[in-house]
Structures are given as C-alpha cells and as structure tokens.
C-alpha positions in Angstrom: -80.0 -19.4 -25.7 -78.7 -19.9 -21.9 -76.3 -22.1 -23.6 -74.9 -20.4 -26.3 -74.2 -17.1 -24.0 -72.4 -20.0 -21.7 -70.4 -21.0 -24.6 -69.6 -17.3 -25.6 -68.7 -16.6 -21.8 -66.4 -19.5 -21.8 -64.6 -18.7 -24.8 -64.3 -15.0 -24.0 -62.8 -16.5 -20.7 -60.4 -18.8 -22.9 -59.4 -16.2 -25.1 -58.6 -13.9 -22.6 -56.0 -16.9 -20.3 -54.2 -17.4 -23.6 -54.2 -13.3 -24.3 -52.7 -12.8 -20.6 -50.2 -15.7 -21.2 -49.2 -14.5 -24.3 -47.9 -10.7 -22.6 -46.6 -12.4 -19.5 -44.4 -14.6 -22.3 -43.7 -11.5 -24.1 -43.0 -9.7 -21.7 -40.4 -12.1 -19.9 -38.8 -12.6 -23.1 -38.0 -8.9 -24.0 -37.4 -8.4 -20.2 -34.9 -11.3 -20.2 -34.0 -11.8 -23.6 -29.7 -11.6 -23.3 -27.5 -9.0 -24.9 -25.9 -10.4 -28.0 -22.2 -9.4 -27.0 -19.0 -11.8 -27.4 -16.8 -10.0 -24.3 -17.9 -8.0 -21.3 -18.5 -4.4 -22.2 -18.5 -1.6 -19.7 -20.7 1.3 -18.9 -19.5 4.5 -17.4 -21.8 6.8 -15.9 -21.2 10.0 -15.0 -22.7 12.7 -12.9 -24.3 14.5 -15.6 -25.7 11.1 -17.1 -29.3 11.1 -17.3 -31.8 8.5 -17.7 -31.8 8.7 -22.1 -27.9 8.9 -21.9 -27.4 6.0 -19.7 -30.0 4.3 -22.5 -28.1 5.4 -25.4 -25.2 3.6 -24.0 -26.7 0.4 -23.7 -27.4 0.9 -27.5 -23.8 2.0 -28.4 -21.6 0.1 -26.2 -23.6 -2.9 -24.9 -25.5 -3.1 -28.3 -29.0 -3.5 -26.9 -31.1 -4.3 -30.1 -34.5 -2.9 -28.4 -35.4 -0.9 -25.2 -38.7 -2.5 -24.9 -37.3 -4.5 -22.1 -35.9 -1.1 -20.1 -39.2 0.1 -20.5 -40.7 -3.2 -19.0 -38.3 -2.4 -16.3 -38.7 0.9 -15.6 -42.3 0.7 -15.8 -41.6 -1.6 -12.3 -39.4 0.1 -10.6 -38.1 3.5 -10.5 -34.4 4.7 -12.0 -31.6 7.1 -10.6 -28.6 7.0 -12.7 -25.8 6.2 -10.2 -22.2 7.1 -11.0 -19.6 3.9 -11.5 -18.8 1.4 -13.8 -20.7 -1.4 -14.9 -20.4 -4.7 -16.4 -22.8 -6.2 -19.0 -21.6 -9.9 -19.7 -22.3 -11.9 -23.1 -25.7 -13.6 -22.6 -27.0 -10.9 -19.5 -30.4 -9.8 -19.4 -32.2 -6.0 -19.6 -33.4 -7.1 -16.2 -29.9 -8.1 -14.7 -28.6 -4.8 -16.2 -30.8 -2.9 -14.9 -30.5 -4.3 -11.4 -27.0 -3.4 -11.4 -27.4 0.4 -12.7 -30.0 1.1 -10.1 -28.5 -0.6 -7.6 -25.3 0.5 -8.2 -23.5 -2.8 -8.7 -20.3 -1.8 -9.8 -17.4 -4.1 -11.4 -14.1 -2.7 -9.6 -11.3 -1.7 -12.2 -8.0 -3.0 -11.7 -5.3 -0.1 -11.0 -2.0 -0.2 -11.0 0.8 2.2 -9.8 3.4 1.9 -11.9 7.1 3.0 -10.3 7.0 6.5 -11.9 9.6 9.6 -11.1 7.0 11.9 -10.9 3.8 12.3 -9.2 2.3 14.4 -12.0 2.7 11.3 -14.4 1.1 9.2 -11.9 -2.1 11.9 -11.2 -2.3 11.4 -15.9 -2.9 7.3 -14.9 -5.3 7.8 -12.1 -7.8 10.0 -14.5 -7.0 7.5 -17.4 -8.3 4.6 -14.5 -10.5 6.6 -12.1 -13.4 9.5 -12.4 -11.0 11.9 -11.8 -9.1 15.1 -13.1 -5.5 15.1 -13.7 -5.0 18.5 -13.3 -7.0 18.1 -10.1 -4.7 15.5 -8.5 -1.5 17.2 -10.0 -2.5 20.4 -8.1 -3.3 17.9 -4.7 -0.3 16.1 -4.8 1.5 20.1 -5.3 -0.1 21.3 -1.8 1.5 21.3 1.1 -1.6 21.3 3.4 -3.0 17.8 1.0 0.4 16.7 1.8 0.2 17.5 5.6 -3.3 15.9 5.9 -1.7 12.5 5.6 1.5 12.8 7.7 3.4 14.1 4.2 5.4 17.0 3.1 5.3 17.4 -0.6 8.6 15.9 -1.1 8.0 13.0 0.6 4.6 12.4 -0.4 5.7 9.8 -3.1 6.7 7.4 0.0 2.7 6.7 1.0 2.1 5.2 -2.4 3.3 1.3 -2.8 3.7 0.3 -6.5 1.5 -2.5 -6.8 -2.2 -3.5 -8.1 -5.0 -2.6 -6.9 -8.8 -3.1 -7.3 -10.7 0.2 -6.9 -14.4 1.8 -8.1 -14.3 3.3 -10.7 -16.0 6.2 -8.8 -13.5 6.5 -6.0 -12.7 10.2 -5.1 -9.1 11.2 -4.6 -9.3 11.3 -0.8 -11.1 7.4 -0.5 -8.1 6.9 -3.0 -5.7 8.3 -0.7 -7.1 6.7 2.5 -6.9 3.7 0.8 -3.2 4.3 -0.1 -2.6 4.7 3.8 -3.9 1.6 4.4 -2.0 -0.3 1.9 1.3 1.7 3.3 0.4 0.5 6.7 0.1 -3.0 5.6 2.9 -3.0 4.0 5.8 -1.8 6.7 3.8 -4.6 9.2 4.9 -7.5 6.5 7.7 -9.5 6.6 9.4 -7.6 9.4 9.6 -4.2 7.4 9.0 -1.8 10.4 11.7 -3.8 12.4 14.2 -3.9 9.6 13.7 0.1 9.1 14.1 0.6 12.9 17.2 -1.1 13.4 18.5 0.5 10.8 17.6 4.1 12.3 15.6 5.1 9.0 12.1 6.2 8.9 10.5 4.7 6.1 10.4 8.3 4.3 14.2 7.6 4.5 14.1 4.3 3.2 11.9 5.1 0.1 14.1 7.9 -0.6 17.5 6.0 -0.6 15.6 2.9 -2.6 14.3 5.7 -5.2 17.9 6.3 -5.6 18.7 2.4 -6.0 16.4 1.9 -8.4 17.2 4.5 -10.6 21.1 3.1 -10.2 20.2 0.0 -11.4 17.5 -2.1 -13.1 18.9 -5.5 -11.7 17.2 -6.7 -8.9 19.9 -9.1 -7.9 22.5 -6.1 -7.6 20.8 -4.1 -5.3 21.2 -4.9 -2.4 25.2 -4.2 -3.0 24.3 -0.6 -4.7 22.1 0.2 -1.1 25.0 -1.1 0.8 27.2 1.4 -0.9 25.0 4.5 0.0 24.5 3.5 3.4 28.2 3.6 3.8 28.4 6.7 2.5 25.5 8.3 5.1 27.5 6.3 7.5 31.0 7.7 6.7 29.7 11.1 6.0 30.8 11.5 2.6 27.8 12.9 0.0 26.0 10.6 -1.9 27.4 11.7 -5.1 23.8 10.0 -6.7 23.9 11.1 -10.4 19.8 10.3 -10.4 19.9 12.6 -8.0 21.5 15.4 -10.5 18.8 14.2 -13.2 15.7 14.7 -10.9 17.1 17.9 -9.4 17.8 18.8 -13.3 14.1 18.0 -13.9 15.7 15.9 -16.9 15.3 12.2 -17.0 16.4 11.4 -20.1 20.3 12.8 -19.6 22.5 10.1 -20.5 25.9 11.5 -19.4 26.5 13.7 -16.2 28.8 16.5 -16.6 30.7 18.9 -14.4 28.3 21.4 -15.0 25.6 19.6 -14.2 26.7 19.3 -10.8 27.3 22.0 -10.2 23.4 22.9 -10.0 22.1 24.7 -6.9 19.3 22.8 -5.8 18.4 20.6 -2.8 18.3 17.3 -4.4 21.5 18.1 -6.0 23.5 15.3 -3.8 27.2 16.5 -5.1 26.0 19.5 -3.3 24.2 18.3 -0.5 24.8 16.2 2.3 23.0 13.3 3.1 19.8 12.1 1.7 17.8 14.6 -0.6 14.4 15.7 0.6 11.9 13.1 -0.5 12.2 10.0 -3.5 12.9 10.7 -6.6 10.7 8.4 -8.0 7.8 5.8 -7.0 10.6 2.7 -6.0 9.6 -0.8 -6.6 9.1 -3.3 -3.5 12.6 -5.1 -4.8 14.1 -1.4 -4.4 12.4 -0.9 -0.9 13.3 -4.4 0.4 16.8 -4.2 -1.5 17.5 -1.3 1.3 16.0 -3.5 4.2 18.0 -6.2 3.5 20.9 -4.5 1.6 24.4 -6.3 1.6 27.1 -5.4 3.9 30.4 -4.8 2.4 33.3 -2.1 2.7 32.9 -0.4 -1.2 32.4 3.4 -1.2 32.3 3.7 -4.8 30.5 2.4 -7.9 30.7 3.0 -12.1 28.4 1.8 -14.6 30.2 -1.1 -16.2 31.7 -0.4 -20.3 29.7 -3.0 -21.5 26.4 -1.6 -21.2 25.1 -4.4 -19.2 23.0 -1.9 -16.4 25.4 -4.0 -13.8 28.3 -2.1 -12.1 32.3 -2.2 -11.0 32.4 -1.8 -7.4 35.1 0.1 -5.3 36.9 0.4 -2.1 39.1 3.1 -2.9 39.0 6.3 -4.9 41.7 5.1 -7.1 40.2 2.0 -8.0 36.5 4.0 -8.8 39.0 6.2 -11.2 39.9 3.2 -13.3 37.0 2.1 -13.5 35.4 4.8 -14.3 38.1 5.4 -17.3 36.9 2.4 -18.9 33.3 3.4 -18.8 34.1 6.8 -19.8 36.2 5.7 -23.1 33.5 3.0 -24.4 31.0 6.5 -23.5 33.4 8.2 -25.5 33.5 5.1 -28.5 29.5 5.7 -28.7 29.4 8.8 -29.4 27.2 9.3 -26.2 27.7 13.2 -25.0 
C-alpha cells in the first residue's frame, strides 16, 4: 500500500514537471514566436492611442496572427502607450515589440527639406513626416514673435533652415525641430570656411541666403552660378537695382509666370527689386547649398547684365554693357515670341 501511494506520488510529481514544461514552452513560443512580415512595418502612436488601439495596430499593420503573446507580456510588466514611431522587423518577436512600445524605442524617420519658395509648403512636409499640424507650423513660421525667438524676422526666417536630410523622431515638437534647425545652421556657416567667406565679403549670412535664393531661381545649373552671383554683387556694389525677375514672381505671389512684363514691374511691393534698391527683405525661397556656396565663392568678372539664352537651355548670355544685354535679350525675346510663350 506504502508503495503504491509512492508510485502515485511520483507520477503525480512527473506529470506535474512535464505539465510546467509544457506552459513554460508554450508560453516562450507565443511570447517569441516572430511576426510573419516580408518588410519592416511601422507603428504610429498617437496621444489619444490607448492600450486596444496600439493592439489593433499590431493586427492591421504588423499582422500579428494572435495577441496571446501581448497578453503573456503584459501580464509581466505593465504598459503606457508612448507616442513615436516604431519598427517591427520581418522575423521580430511580441516580446521585442513590446519592449520597444513601452520603452519607447523609436526608429527615427528620415526628413528632408526640400529647396521650396515658400515656408507654407515646407510646414505641408513637416506634418506629412512629423506629429505635427500644418496649419500649426504655417501660422509659427507667420509670427513675428516665433520668428524673433530664434534671431529671425519673418522674412528672413527661411535663412535658419539648410536644405538637406535629416534624421528626426517622429514625435519631435516644432520647437525641438526648430532648435535642431539652429544647430544644423550653426554647423553649417563653421564648415569649410563659410563664416569667413561671408565676412569678407561684408554679408550677413541672412544676406547671403537672400542673394543665393535669387541665384537659384536664375538658374538651375550649378556650374553657372557662380557667374550669375558675380553679376548681382556687382550690381549691390555699383548701386544699380537688382532688376531680379524671381524677385517680380515672389513679390507677385506667382511662381509659375513664364514671361515678365512691364506691368508686372511695375508692382508696389518690397521684394519688387525693379522697384527697390538693393537686396529684398528675406529669400525667396529655401536655396540649395550649391546656391549658398555659389555666392561664397562666386566668380569675379565685370558683366552687369544677363538674359536667358533662345535656346531654352536654363544657361544664360552675359553682358558688360546695356547695349549688348539689348541684343541679347532680342534674341530671347523673338524665339519667346516663336513659342507662343505670353
């Protein structure tokens, strides 16, 4: 009898190893079994998400089969949702993603500022990229006391921002975005001798971004403008107006005019530089680096005058004297004139 209750006692005990084995297997395979994904998906979480919305996005986007494993998980630890953007990679685990989310583990997103005219065009990219409101950046970048808080007026606020490409949280609120910026401006005058190349010139680099906004609206051609800054500076440095027909465009608020007429220049408005003397307030667009170091290191040369060439080409005839811009600009006008371009 003593025996057989010994028996039973050991099997119990047997039965119950291979029970407890079985769970902890089960339980380490739900708990680690991989998401079957080809690519890396991406979860956005918001600061409304709750706890059964930032689930039902690993069902929709990262195509969790079962939730047993989250439960397993959350039955270990405790869960916040924390706002960012998150990886999940082909062959992850429940327990790897849920590390990140509670940990808030993001994956940065690569953003790039593109060389835009407008700053209301590049507030539409940042809420395409970032957690944030367009209309909300559009009516930043609009204030004059937003402006002021990082050494800007309105008009020249497009100068703090460097086209280039960044990586940046998801997450990131506009004024980590704009410290950021400063940085990145900072860094960028202290290369390659930038800050000394603006001094001896006597420009501020306000002034510099403004003149190569106007350069690379001139001219697409990298290799040609260093000649088309050379020009303008001649003409600050003589006195004369700028005569910019980008200028006319911006001040126009139309981008898309192909042909300057009298009465467009005629337009009362400061960035108007047929009017105006000198350079207009601020850029009239986001320059490239080419455009900014273009000015820097523009090309020194006696022309005053310049015409889109009749061939189309985005190059340009050059010109010392006012007779020799009117040929030129003949030609240009006639093939205008053969296109039927008004």
């Amino acid at each position: 009898m003593k025996k057989t209750r010994k028996y039973l006692l050991w099997g119990f005990g047997a039965l119950a190893v291979v029970a407890l084995a079985f769970g902890f297997w089960s339980w380490r395979g739900l708990i680690s079994s991989p998401f079957e994904i080809s690519e890396t998906t991406y979860l956005y979480i918001r600061p409304m998400d709750t706890e059964a919305s930032v689930k039902q996005q690993l069902k929709d986007v990262a195509k969790a089969k079962t939730m047993r494993g989250w439960t397993i998980a959350r039955w270990i630890s405790d869960f916040q949702p924390m706002t960012g953007r998150y990886a999940v990679e082909p062959g992850e685990s429940m327990l790897a993603v849920f590390r990140k989310l509670k940990h808030g583990q993001q994956a940065p997103v690569r953003f790039t500022i593109p060389s835009v005219r407008r700053l209301e065009k590049l507030a539409g990219i940042m809420a395409q990229k970032l957690m944030l409101d367009s209309a909300d950046v559009a009516f930043a970048f609009s204030d004059s006391i937003f402006a002021s808080n990082y050494g800007y007026t309105v008009a020249t606020l497009p100068a703090l921002f460097i086209p280039n490409t960044y990586e940046l949280y998801w997450n990131t609120s506009l004024e980590a975005f704009m410290e950021r910026m400063q940085r990145e401006n900072r860094s960028f005058w202290s290369a390659k001798g930038r800050n000394d190349l603006a001094t001896r010139m006597g420009m501020t680099h306000e002034e510099v971004v403004t003149l190569a906004s106007i350069v690379d609206e001139e001219t697409a051609n990298n290799g040609e403008k260093p000649r088309v800054a050379g020009m303008y500076l001649n003409r600050l440095h003589t006195g004369m107006p700028l005569q910019a027909d980008p200028t006319v465009k911006f001040a126009l608020g139309n981008d898309t005019l192909r042909r300057i007429l009298l009465e467009h220049l005629r337009i009362d408005n400061p960035y108007n530089t047929y009017r105006n003397q000198g350079l207009p307030p601020g850029p009239i667009r986001l320059p490239s680096v080419a455009g900014i170091d273009a000015v820097l290191n523009h090309e020194s040369h006696d022309y005053l005058y310049m015409c889109a060439k009749e061939d189309f080409s985005g190059t340009h005839n050059f010109a010392r004297t006012y007779a020799d811009h009117l040929k030129n600009a003949r030609r240009y006008q006639q093939a205008l004139n053969a296109r039927g371009i008004r």
